[in-house]
N, C-alpha and C positions, 0 to 999 in steps of 0.2 A: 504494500500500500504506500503510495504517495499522497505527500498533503500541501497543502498550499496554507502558509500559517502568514499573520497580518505583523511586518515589521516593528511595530511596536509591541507587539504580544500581546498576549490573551490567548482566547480559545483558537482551534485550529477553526480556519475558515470552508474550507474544500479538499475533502479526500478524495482521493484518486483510488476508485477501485474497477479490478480486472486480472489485473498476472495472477496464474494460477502456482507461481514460486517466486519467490524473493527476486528482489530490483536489483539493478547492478547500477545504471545510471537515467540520468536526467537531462534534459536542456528545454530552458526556455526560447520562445518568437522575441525576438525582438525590441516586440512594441508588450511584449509579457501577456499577448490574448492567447498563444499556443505551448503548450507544454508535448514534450515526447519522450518516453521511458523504453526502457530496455531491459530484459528478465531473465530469472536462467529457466524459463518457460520457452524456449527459444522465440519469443514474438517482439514486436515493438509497438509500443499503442499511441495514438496520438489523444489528447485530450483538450477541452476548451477549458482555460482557466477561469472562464467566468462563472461557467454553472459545473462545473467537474465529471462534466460526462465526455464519455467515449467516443469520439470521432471516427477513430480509424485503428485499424489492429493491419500489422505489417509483418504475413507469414512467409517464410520459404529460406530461413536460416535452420540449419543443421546440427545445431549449437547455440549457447547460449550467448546472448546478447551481451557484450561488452562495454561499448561505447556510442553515443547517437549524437547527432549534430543536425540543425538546419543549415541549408542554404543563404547567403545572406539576404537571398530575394523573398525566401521562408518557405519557396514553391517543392523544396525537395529535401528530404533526407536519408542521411549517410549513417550505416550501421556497420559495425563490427562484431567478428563472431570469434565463437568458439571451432567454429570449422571450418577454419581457417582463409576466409574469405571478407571481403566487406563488399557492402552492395547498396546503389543510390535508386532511391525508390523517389515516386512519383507521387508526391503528398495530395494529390487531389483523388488518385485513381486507386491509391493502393499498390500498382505494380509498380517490379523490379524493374528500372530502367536500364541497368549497367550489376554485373556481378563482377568483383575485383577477383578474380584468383591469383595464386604466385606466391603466397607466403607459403612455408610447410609448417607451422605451429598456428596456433590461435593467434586473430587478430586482437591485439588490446584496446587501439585507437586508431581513431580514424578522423580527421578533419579537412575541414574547407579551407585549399591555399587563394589566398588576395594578390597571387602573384602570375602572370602577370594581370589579370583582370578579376576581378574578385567571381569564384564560384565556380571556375574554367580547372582549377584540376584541384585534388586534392591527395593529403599524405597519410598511407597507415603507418604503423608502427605493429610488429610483432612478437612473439617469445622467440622466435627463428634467428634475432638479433637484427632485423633489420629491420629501414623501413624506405618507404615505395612512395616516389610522385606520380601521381597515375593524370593521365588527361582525360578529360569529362568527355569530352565528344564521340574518342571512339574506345575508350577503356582501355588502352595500351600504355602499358610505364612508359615515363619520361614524357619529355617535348616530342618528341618523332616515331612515330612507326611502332614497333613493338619491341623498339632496344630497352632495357632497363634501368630506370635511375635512382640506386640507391644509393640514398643522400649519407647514409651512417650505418656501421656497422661496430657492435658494442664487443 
């Protein structure tokens, strides 16, 4: 269960219920009217934080949900898994737009790079020790084609 509590305290305002196993993470919209969680239920749910109900549930991870992120347009979010992949789904539709494969461990994180255009590619990070800039358009690491670009290796 997730809950939305009022920064000066008091009672909790809006719980968030749905996962059918404990959360792993969070991210707020923006503008703070979209909330989306990540479970070891392996789904992702999105929520409206005004009245804490369920908008959207994001299935077709094979493992448990690690990390989630929006878009900086708000139009699309990026999950991380446990099986070993991260995949950008389409926040209005529900489906997977792009599946990131290439790690061999579980993905931990996964976020939106501002470089060069905000929302144009983003980087996972994995237990594999590495991590991957992937371009949005056609899902292949790095700037070019399907050469690889890992940024760091631990």
């Amino acid at each position: 269960t997730a809950a939305i509590w009022a920064l000066s305290g008091g009672p909790t305002l809006l719980k968030l219920l749905g996962h059918a196993k404990g959360l792993n993470c969070v991210c707020l919209s923006a503008e703070g009217a979209r909330a989306v969680t990540g479970a070891e239920d392996d789904t992702s749910r999105v929520w409206d934080c005004t009245t804490g109900q369920e908008t959207g549930v994001l299935q077709g991870h094979e493992g448990v949900i690690l990390s989630v992120a929006l878009s900086p347009d708000g139009a699309q979010v990026l999950t991380a898994s446990s099986d070993e992949s991260a995949r950008l789904w389409d926040l209005r539709s529900g489906i997977t737009e792009l599946t990131l494969p290439g790690h061999t461990h579980a993905v931990t994180q996964a976020v939106f790079a501002d470089f060069p255009l905000p929302g144009r590619r983003v980087v996972t990070a994995s237990y594999d020790r590495t991590a991957k800039v992937w371009e949005l358009r056609s899902g292949a690491r790095g700037g070019g084609g399907s050469s690889a670009a890992e940024l760091i290796t631990l």
